[in-house]
C-alpha positions in Angstrom: 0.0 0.0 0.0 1.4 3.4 -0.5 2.4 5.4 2.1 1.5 8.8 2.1 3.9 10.2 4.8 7.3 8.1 2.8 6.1 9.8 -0.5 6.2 13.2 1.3 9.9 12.5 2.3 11.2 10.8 -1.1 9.7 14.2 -2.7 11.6 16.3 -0.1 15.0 14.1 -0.3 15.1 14.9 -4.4 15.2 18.6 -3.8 16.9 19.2 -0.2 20.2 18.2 1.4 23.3 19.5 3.4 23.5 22.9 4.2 19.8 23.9 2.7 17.0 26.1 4.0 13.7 24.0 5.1 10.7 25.4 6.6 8.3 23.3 8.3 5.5 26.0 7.7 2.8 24.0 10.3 4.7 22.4 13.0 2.1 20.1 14.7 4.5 18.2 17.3 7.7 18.5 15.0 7.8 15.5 13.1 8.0 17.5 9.9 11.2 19.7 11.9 13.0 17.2 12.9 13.2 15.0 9.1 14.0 18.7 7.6 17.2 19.0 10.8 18.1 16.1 9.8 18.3 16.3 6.2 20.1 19.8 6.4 22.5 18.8 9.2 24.7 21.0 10.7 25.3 23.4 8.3 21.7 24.2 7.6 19.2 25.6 8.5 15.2 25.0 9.5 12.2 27.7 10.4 9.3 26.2 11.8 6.0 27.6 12.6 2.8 27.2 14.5 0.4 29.4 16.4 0.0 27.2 19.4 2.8 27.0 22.1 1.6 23.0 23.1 3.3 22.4 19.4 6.6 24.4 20.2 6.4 22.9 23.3 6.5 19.1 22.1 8.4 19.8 18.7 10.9 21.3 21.0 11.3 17.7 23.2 11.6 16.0 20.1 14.5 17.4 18.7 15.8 17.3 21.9 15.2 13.5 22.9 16.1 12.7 18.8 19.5 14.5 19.3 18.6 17.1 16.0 21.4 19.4 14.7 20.8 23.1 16.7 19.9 24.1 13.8 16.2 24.9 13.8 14.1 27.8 15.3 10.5 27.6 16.5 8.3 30.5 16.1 4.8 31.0 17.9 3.5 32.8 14.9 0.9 31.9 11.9 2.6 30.4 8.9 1.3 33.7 6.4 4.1 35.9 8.8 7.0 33.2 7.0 8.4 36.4 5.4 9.2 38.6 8.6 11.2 35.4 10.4 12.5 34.1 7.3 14.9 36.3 4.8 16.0 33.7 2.3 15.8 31.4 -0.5 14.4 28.2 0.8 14.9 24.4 -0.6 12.4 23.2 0.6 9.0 23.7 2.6 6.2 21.4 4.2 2.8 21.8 5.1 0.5 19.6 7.5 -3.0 21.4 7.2 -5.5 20.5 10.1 -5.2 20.8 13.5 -2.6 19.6 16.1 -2.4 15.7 16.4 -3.3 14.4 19.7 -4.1 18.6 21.0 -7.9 17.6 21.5 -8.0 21.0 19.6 -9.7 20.0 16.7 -11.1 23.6 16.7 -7.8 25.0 16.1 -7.0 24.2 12.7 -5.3 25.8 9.8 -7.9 28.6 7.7 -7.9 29.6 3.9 -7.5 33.4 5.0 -3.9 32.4 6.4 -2.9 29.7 4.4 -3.4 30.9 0.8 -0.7 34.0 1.4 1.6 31.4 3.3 1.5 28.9 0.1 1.6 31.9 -2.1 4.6 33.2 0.2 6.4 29.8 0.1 6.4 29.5 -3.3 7.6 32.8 -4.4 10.7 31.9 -1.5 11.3 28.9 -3.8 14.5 28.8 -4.7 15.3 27.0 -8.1 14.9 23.5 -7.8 13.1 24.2 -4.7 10.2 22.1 -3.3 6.8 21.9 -1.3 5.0 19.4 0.2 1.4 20.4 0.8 -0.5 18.0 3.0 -4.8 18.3 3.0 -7.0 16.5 5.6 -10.4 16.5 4.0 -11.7 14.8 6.8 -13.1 18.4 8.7 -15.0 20.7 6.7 -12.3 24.0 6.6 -9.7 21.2 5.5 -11.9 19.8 2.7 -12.2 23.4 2.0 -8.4 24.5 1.6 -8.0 21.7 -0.8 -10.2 22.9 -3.2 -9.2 26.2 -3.1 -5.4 25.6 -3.6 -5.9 23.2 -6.1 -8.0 26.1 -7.7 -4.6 28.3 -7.3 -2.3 25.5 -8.1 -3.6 25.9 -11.8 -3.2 29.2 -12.1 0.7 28.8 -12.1 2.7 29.1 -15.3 3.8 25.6 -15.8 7.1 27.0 -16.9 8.3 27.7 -13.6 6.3 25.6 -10.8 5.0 21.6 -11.6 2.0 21.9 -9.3 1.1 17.7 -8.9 -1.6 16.3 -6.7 -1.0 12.2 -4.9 -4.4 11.0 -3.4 -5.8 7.6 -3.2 -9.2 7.5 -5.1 -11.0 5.0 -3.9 -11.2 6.9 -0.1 -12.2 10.6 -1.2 -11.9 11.7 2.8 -8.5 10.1 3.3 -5.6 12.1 3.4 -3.9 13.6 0.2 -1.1 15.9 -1.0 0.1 19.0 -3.4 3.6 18.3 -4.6 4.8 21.3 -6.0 8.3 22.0 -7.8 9.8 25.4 -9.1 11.9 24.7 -12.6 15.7 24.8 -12.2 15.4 27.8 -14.3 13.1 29.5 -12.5 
């Protein structure tokens, strides 16, 4: 069976390595943060974001109990501010829309009015070659509903500098799915 989560990371792993820029745009409990530590190591270097401080809070003992590189910062902030923490090209970014795993929060979750300028934002922050992952949960109503509008904006793009692709399994329309989307070398 394919697994949704490995896809994510082979995607990432074809675009990001030693020494890049990630950001992890929704933290949730920093599972995201500490694959995009580990992939940059030492030399490079990972933003992540989230609006509630239970997230910083447990992406912040993750990294610590996993032994990550010191080479992330956690910001209490909604993913649309990316450009006032963040002031250069990045390799690579990832998005978990939703709410916080295991908060009991389920009220909390991501909204449209934030997340279209953060996905616009992270894609104009692209560097060439860069890539996002953006990950939809269908399953609540405001999630079902930021699909359809990014996929909406997704085809807008020229295709001649971002390859806007969509992975879902189609025989369980409120499972989990995800935007891949890649900005040309030449870009």
């Amino acid at each position: 069976m394919v697994d949704l989560k490995e896809l994510h990371k082979h995607f990432i792993l074809e675009h990001l390595g030693e020494g890049a820029v990630a950001v992890d745009f929704t933290m949730g409990n920093g599972n995201d943060t500490l694959f995009l530590s580990k992939t940059v190591g030492d030399s490079g270097r990972v933003y992540a974001f989230d609006i509630q401080q239970l997230a910083l809070d447990s992406t912040k003992d993750l990294l610590e109990r996993e032994g990550a590189p010191k080479n992330y910062t956690l910001i209490c902030a909604s993913h649309h501010r990316v450009r006032e923490f963040v002031n250069e090209p990045i390799k690579a970014g990832m998005f978990n829309l939703g709410y916080l795993p295991g908060s009991g929060k389920k009220a909390v979750t991501t909204m449209r009015e934030t997340t279209m300028p953060a996905v616009e934002a992270a894609i104009d922050m692209l560097a060439p070659d860069g890539v996002l992952i953006v990950a939809i949960y269908p399953g609540h109503e405001e999630g079902a509903l930021e699909g359809e509008m990014l996929r909406e904006y997704f085809k807008t793009l020229s295709k001649y500098k971002i390859c806007p692709s969509e992975f879902r399994i189609l025989n369980s329309p409120t499972s989990p799915y995800f935007f891949l989307i890649e900005k040309s070398i030449k870009a």
